[in-house]
C-alpha positions as CSV (number, residue, x, y, z in Angstrom):
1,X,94.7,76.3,113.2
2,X,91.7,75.3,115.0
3,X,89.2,78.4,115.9
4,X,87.9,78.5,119.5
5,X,85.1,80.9,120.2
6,X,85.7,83.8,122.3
7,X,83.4,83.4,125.6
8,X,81.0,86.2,125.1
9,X,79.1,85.3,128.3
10,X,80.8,84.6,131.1
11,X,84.3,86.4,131.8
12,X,84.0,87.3,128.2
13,X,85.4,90.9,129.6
14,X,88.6,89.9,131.1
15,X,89.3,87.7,128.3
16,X,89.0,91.1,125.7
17,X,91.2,93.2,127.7
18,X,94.1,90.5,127.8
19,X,93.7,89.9,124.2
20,X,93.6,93.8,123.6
21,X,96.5,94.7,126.2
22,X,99.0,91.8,125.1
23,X,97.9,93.0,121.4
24,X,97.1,89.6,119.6
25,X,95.5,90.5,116.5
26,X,97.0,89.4,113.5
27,X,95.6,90.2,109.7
28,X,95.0,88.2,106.7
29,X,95.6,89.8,103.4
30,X,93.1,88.3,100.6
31,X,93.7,88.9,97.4
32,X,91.2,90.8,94.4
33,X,92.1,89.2,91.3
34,X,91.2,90.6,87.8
35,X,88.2,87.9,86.8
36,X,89.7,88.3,82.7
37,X,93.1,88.1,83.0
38,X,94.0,86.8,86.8
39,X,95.9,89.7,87.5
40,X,95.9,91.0,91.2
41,X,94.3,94.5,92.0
42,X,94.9,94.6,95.5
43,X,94.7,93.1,98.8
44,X,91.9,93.3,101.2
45,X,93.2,93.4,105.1
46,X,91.1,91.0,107.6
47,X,91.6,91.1,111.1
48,X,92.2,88.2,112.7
49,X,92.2,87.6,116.4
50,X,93.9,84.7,118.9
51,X,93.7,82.9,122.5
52,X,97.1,83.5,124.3
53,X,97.9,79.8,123.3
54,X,97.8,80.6,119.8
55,X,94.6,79.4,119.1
56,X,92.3,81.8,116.5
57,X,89.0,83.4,117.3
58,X,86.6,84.2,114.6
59,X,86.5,87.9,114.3
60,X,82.7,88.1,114.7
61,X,82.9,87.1,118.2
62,X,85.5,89.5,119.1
63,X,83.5,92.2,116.8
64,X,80.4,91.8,118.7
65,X,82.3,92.0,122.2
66,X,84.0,94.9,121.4
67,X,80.6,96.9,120.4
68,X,79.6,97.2,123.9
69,X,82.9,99.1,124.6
70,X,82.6,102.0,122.1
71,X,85.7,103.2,123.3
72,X,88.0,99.4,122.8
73,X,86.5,99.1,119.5
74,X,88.0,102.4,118.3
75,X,91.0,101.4,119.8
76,X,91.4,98.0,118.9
77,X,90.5,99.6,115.1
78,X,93.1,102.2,115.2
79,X,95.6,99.3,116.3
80,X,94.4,97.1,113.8
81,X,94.9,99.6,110.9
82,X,98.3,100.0,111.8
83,X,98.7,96.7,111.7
84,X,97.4,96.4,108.5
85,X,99.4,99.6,106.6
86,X,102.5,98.2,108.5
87,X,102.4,94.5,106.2
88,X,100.6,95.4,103.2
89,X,102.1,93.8,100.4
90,X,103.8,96.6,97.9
91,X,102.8,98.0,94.8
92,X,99.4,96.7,94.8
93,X,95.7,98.5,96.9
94,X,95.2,97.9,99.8
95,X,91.4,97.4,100.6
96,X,90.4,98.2,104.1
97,X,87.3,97.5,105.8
98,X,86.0,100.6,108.3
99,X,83.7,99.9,111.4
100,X,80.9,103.2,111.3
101,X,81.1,103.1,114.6
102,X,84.6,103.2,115.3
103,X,85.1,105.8,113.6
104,X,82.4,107.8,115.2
105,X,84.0,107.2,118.4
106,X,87.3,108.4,117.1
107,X,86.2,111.9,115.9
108,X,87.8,114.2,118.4
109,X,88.9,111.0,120.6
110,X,92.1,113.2,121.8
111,X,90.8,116.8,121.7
112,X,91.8,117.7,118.5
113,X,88.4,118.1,116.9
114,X,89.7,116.2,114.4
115,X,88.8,112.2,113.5
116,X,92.2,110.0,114.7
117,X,91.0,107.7,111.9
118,X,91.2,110.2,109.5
119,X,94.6,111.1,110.4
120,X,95.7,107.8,110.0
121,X,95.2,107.0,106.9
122,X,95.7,110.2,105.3
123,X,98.3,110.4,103.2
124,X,98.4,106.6,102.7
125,X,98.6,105.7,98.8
126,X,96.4,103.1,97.1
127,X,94.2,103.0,100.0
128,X,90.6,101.9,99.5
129,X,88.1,102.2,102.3
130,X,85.2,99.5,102.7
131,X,82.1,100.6,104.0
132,X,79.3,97.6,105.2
133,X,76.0,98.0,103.6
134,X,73.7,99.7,106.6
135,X,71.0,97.8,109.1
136,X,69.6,100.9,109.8
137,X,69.3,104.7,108.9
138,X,71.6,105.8,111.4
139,X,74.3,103.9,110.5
140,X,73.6,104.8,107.0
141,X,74.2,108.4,107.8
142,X,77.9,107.4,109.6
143,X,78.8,105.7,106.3
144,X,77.6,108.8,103.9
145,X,79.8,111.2,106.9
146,X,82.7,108.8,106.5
147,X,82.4,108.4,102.5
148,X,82.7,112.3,102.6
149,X,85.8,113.0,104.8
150,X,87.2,110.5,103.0
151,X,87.1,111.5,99.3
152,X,88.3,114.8,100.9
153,X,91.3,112.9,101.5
154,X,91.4,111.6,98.0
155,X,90.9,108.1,99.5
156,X,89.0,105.5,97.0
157,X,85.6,103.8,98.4
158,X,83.9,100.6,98.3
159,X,80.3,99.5,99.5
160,X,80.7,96.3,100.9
161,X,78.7,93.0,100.9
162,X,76.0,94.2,98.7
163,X,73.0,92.0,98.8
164,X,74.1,90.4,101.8
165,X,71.2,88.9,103.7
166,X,69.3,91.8,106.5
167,X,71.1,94.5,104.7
168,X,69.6,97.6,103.0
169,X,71.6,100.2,100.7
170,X,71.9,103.7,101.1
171,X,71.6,104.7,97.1
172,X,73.8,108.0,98.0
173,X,76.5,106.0,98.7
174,X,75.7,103.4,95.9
175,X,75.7,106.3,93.6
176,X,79.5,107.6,94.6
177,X,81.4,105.6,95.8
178,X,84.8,103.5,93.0
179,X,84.0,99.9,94.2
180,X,80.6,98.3,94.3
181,X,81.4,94.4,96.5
182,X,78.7,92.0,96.2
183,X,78.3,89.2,98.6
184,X,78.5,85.6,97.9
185,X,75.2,85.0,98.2
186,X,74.2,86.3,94.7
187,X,76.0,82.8,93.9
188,X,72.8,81.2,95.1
189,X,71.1,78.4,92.5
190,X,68.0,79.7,93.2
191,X,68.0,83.4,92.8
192,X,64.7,84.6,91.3
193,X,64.4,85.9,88.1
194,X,63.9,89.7,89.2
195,X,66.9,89.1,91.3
196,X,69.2,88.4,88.3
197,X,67.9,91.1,86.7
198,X,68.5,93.1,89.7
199,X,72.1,92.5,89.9
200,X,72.7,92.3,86.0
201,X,71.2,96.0,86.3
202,X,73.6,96.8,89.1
203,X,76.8,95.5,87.2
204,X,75.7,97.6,84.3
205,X,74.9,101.2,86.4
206,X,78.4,100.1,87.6
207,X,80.1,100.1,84.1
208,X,78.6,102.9,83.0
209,X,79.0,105.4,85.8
210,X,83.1,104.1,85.4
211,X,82.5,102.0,89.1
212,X,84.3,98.7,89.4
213,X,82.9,95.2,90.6
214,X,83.9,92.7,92.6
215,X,82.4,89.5,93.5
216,X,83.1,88.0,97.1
217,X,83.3,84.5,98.5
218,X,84.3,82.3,95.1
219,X,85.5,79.1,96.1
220,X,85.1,77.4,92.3
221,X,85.5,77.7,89.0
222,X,82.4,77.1,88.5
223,X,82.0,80.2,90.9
224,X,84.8,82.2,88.5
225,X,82.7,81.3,85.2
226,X,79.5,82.9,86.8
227,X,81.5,86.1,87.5
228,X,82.8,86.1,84.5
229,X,79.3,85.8,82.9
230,X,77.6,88.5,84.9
231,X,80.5,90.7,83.7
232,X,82.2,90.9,87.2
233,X,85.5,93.0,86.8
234,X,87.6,91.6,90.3
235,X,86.6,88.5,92.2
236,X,88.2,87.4,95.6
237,X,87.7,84.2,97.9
238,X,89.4,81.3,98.8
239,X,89.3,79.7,95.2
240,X,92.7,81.8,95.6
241,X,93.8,80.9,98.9
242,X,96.8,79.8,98.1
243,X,98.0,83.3,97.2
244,X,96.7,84.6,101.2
245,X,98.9,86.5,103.3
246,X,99.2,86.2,107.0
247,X,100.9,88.2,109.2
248,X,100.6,88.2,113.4
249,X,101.7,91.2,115.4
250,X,103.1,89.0,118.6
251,X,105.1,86.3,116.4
């Protein structure tokens, strides 16, 4: 299916409100696969987004829409988790990735004092919440506020696209959370030679605080062998696409 980008600038509005009122979002479930023995660990939920004639839009247009309307994002979120809890394949995690500030906008969202998020997932087994490496210190402290209510709920978490270019870590968070994700681009050729130690160091503060790794965005073998030589315990990416799951709430 062809993607067709979401007009952000003109009637780019009207266009986000039809998509969000007829509801069609649709999720792709990715697989993490055990890097030794090919064994699947879990699934990680991706929202996915479409043009009423079926076309897709990439999720990063509608993401970036939706963040001038606080209050859409949270609900588009809340609607999206649902949608994701509703399909997830059995027996298996199920990885899921957590916009900071949705889920500020959904503390007391309907007068509860209480975060809607929160109450959504509660009580969900196998759950694993991702949390994006922070741009700034703010959005570092909305991570470290949702890493906490979380664990309270005995909810497992994951830092997300370590390493990813513009990003920065919050090393509280590094320090506690199951999962440690890092981004494709540590697949780079031409990663310097403090950089390999870097990430060599990572991997081994990960094994011996009990975290787990996983590598995103292998598309090789070639890409599988380097996990497997950095000592990478789960790697995902569309070397396993054939094992993707796709599900769309208005078929």
């Amino acid at each position: 299916m062809l993607n067709c980008s979401l007009n952000v600038v003109s009637g780019s509005s009207l266009e986000l409100l039809d998509l969000v009122e007829q509801q069609r979002f649709g999720v792709e479930y990715q697989p993490l696969i055990d890097a030794h023995t090919g064994d699947i660990l879990g699934y990680e939920a991706l929202a996915r987004f479409y043009h009423a004639d079926g076309r897709a839009i990439p999720p990063l247009d509608v993401f970036q829409v939706l963040h001038d309307s606080p209050l859409m994002l949270a609900q588009v979120e809340l609607q999206l988790k649902r949608l994701q809890m509703r399909y997830r394949p059995e027996g298996v995690a199920l990885f899921l990735n957590l916009d900071p500030h949705a889920f500020s906008v959904c503390t007391d969202a309907d007068g509860s004092g209480q975060n809607a998020m929160v109450n959504l997932l509660k009580g969900n087994t196998d759950l694993v919440i991702e949390l994006i490496e922070n741009t700034d210190v703010n959005d570092a402290k909305i991570s470290n506020d949702v890493s906490e209510l979380m664990r309270k709920q005995g909810i497992a978490i994951a830092l997300d696209d370590v390493g990813a270019p513009g990003s920065m870590i919050a090393m509280n968070i590094l320090s506690e959370v199951d999962y440690i994700k890092f981004d494709r681009s540590w697949l780079r050729d031409d990663l310097t030679e403090n950089m390999q130690l870097l990430i060599k160091s990572v991997i081994g503060f990960a094994r011996v605080s009990g975290k787990k790794t996983v590598l995103e965005g292998v598309e090789s073998a070639e890409d599988l062998a380097t996990a497997i030589k950095l000592g990478i315990d789960y790697v995902q990416g569309f070397f396993y696409q054939e094992l993707f799951i796709q599900k769309r709430c208005f078929d």
